[in-house]
N, C-alpha and C positions, 0 to 999 in steps of 0.2 A: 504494500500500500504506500503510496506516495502522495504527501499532504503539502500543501500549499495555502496560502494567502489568500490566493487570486487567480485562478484557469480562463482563460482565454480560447477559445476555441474559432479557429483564424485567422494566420496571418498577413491577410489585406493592410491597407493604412490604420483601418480602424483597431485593428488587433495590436499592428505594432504601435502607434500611439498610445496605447491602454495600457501596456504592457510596460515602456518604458515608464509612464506620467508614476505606474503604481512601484515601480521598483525605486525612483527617484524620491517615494516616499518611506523607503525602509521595509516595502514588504514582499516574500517568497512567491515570485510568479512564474507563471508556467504559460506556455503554446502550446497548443497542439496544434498541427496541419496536417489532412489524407495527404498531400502530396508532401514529395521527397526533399522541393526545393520552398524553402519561404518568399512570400510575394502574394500571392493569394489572385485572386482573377486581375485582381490590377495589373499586375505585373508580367503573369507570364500569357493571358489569353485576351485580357482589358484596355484598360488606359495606357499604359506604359506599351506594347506593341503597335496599337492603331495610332497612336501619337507617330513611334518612331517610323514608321512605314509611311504616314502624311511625309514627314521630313524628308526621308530618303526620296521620294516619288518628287518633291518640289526641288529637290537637291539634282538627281540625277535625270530629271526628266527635260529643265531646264525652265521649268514651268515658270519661274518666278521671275526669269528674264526677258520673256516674251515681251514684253509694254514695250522695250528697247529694239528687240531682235524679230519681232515678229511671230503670229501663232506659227507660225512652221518651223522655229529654234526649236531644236534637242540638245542638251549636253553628251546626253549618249546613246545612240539608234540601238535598236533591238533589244531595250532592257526586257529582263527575265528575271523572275519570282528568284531566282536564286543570286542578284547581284542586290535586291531588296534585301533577304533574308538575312544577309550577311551583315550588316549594320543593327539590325535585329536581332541576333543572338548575341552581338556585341553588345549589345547596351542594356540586355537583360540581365547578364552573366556580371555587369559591372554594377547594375542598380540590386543583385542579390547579395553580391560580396558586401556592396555598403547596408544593408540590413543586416546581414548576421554579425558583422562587424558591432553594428550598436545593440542589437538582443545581447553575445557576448559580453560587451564591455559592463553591461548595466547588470549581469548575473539574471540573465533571465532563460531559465531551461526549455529547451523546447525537443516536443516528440514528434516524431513522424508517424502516421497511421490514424485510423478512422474510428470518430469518439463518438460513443451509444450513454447518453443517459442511463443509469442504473435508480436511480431513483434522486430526489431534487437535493443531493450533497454527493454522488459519485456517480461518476464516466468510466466507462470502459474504454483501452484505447489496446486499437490490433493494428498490427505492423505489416507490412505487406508480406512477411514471412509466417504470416498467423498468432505470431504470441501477441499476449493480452495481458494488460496491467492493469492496474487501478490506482486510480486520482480522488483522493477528496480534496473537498477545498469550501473555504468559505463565501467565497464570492466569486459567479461567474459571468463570463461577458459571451453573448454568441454570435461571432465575427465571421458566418460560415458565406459570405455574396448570395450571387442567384444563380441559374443558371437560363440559357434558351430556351424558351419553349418549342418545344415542335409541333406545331398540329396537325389532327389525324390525317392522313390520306397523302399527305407529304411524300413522295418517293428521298426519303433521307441515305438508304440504303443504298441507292444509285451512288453516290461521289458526286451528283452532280447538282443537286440541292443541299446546300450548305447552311450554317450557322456563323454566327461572330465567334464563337468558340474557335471552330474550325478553318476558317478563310482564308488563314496564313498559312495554312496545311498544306496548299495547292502546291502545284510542279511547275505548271507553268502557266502566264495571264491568259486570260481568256477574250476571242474577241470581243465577243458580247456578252450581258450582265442582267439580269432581272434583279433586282431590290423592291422585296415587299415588305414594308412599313418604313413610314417617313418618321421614324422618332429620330433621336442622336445618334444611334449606332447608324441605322440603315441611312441616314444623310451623310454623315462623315465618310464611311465605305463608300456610296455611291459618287460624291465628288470627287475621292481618291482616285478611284478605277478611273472616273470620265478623266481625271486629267493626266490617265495614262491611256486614251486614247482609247480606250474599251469605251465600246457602245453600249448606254447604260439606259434601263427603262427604271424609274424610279415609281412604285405602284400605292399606295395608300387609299383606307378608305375613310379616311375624313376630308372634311371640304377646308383644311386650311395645314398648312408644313409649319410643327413645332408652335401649337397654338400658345403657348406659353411666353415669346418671345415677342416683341414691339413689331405688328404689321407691319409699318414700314421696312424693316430690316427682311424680314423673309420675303414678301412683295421683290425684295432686292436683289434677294439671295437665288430664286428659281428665276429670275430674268438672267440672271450668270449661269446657271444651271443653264437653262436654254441656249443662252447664248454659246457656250460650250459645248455644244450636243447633243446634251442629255434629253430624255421625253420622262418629263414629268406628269401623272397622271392620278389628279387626288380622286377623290368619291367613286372609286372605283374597287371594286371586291373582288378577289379569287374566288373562283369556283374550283379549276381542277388544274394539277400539274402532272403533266405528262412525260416522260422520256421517250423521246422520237427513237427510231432505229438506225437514224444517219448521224446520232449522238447528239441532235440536240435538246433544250428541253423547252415543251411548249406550256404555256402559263395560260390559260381560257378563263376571260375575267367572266363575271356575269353579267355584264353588257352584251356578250358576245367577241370582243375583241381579243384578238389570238397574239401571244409575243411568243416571239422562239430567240432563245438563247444557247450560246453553250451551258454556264453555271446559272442558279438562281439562289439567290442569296437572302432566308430567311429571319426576318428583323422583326418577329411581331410580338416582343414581350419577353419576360424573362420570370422566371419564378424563384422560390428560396430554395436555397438546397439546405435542408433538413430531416430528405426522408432518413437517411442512417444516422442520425443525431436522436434521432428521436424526441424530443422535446416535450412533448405529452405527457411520456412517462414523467417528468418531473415538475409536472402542472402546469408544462407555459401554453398560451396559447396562440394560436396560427388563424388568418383567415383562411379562403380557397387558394389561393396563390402561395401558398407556406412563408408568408410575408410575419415576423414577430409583431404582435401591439405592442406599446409598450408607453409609456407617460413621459410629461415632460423631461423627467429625469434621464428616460432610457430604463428606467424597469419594468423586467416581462410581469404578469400574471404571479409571478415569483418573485417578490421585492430584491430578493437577493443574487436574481439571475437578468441580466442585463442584455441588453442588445443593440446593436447601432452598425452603421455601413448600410451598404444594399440588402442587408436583411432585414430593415425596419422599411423598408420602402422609399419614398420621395424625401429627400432630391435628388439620394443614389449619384452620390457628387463623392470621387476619392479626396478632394479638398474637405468637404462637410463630415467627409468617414472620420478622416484623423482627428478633427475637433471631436467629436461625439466621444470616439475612443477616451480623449485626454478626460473628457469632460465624466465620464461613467467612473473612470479611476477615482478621480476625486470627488467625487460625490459619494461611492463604498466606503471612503476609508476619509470622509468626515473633513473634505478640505470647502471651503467657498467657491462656488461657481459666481463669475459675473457673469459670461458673456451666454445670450441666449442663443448666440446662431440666427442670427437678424441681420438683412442686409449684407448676403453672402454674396461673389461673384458667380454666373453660370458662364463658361465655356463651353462653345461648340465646335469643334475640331475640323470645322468643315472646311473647304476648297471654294471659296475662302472661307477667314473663320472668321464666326461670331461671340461676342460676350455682352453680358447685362448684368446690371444691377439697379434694385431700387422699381419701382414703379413702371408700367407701359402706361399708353397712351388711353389704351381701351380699359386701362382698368378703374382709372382715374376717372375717365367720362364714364363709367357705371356706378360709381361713386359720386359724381358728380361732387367732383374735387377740381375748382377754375386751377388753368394751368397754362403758359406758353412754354415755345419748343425754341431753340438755337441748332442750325446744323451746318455742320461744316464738311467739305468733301476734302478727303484726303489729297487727293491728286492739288488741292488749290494750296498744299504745304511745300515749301521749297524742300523738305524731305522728300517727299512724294515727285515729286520733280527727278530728284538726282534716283531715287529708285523705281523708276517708268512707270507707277500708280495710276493706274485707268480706271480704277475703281474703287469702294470704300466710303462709308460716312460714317462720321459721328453726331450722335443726338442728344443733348441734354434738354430733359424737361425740368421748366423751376415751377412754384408756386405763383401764380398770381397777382396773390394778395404779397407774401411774406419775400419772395425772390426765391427762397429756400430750394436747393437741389431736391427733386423728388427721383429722378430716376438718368440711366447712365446707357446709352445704345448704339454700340460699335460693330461696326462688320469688315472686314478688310483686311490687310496684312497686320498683323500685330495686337489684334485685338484684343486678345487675351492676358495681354501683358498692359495693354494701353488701360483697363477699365481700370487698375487697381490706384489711379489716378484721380479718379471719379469716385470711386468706394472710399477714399479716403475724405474726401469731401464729404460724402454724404453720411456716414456712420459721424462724424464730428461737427455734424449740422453747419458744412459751409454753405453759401450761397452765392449768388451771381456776381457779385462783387468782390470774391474770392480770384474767380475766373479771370472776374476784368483788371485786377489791379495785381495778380502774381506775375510774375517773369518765367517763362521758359525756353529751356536751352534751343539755340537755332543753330544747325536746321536739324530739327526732330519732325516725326508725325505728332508727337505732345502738345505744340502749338496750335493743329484742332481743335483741342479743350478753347482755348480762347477764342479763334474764330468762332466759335460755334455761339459762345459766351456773347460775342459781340453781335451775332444775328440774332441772338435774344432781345438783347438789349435795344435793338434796334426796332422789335414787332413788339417792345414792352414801351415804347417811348412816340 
């Protein structure tokens, strides 16, 4: 029997965050992960590969040079899944060494193999060789992600309908591409491939892409879609998938309309992976989706069993995992939380990429909360200049009344990095006079923020 503190079951962001925050506080913690290598879906099938794969694809495709060189610039003709791969296994093998690197340094143990509830104070944990241990422990966090869904009738068994798990599995690119579901996986993927020149149908059936993010910017984003090649096709439903005999596969929506691709690439949801955890057994409870409840704290059904990352659901953000993580540690073992996890950035990893913070447009007018906009287009930055910028905006909405930043809406190169500009404003309640009277460096895209500040000012006055 082996006793601990604090078990952890998952080493995603969230796991490792929880893990360090509670060892940082003096107490005996423990990982477990089924697989061999630490990192959790982040890292080896998640964020951390779709990220580095965007990179290599705009690095070696020449993508990011075109505004200069023309759509018909390549850095290198005939790339293949295997000159991808390789910056891919490189960057995974180095972002794992630096995790065990900090589990080690901080005495934090961890097991390899697959953890069963035994009842709500011990796990069972079996190794891929079949032996079985036992953990008690005082307090547990359940760090286990999700996984793909597949739905029925799916030919998955072909190779030739795929998942985000599996994508990077391929051998070699494919001409063509079916993508059904427009959330952040199947957008990210489907941009990736289109701007590697794969014919890409993007299929969804709701009547708007990433409802969650500032119309303007998606309006924005499937006109570059378009404009790029892709066929965009929302309000539209799978009926059946078929594998042709001359190897391709045919996607029949329920309009009638027939796609034929080589791969099709399945994006419609993901669920928790908990069946061998078992949770039940130890009182926590699951909706349909094996998604954990859990309260503002992060505690299941179980006060003393915890959970956070893509197992509690939305916002399913590896940024928001590792705060929850920190935040569950110190909440066990009796430290102060201030921060609620309010006014977080969302990243969308797309071709090009989007990020937000704070308020949209549409949310505010359902509220009926008076607001003006400032936007500035990148390309009008002498940054955006020297880097061939054809595209990209930035949006800030203020208050009305008060000037007060409400919200933060970026799409174009750098966006992800450019918002935390804006979040820092707005978590610190700056306002439009923040904008208008800071200095920033030239020649940056950062200088947006002000342009944008000064089209405000300009439909405020």
């Amino acid at each position: 029997m082996h006793n601990f503190d604090f078990l952890i079951i998952g080493s995603g962001p969230a796991g490792q965050k929880a893990a360090i925050q509670a060892a940082k506080l003096g107490k005996k913690v423990a990982i477990v992960d089924r697989r061999a290598n630490v990192g959790g879906v982040c890292l080896h099938t998640g964020t951390v590969p779709s990220k580095t794969l965007r990179e290599a694809v705009l690095y070696l495709s020449g993508y990011s040079q075109r505004g200069f060189y023309g759509r018909g610039y390549r850095l290198k003709n005939d790339l293949t899944m295997a000159d991808l791969k390789q910056r891919l296994h490189t960057t995974i093998k180095r972002e794992e060494e630096v995790i065990l690197h900090q589990l080690n340094r901080n005495g934090i143990q961890v097991f390899s193999g697959t953890a069963t509830f035994t009842d709500a104070h011990h796990v069972e944990v079996e190794d891929e060789k079949g032996k079985v241990i036992e953990i008690q422990a005082d307090y547990f966090m359940i760090a286990t992600g999700t996984y793909p869904v597949h739905p029925e009738n799916y030919p998955f068994e072909s190779g030739k309908v795929i998942d985000s798990d599996n994508i990077l599995e391929m051998d070699e690119l494919p001409r063509s591409m079916t993508v059904i579901g427009a959330g952040v996986i199947g957008v990210e993927y489907a941009s990736i491939y289109s701007s590697l020149d794969v014919e890409v149908n993007l299929i969804d059936g709701r009547d708007t892409l990433l409802g969650f993010m500032d119309k303007d910017l998606t309006d924005e984003l499937i006109h570059q879609f378009r404009e790029q090649g892709m066929v965009v096709r929302l309000g539209e439903q799978v009926d059946t998938i078929t594998c042709e005999d001359d190897g391709s596969v045919r996607t029949m929506l329920k309009s009638g309309k027939q796609i034929h691709s080589d791969v099709v690439l399945v994006a419609a949801g993901r669920s928790g992976c908990t069946k061998s955890l078992k949770p039940d057994v130890a009182g926590v409870e699951q909706d349909s989706r094996h998604i954990i409840q859990v309260n503002e704290c992060y505690q299941s059904s179980q006060p003393h069993i915890y959970a956070a990352g893509d197992i509690i659901g939305f916002p399913s953000l590896a940024s928001t995992a590792m705060e929850q993580g920190r935040q569950v540690a110190c909440h066990a073992f009796g430290q102060k939380i201030n921060n609620k996890l309010e006014n977080f950035p969302f990243g969308i990893f797309a071709v090009p990429e989007m990020s937000m913070v704070g308020a949209t447009e549409q949310e505010l007018t359902k509220k009926s909360i008076p607001y003006e906009v400032g936007v500035a287009r990148l390309r009008e930055t002498t940054r955006g200049q020297i880097m061939g910028l054809e595209h990209g905006i930035l949006k800030l909405i203020f208050s009305l009344e008060s000037h007060e930043l409400l919200g933060v809406h970026i799409i174009g190169r750098g966006a992800t990095e450019l918002i935390h500009i804006g979040q820092a404003a707005l978590v610190l309640n700056g306002g439009l006079d923040y904008f208008l009277e800071n200095v920033f460096n030239y020649p940056t895209l950062a200088e947006a923020y002000k342009i944008a500040a000064l089209d405000a000012w300009n439909r405020l006055n």
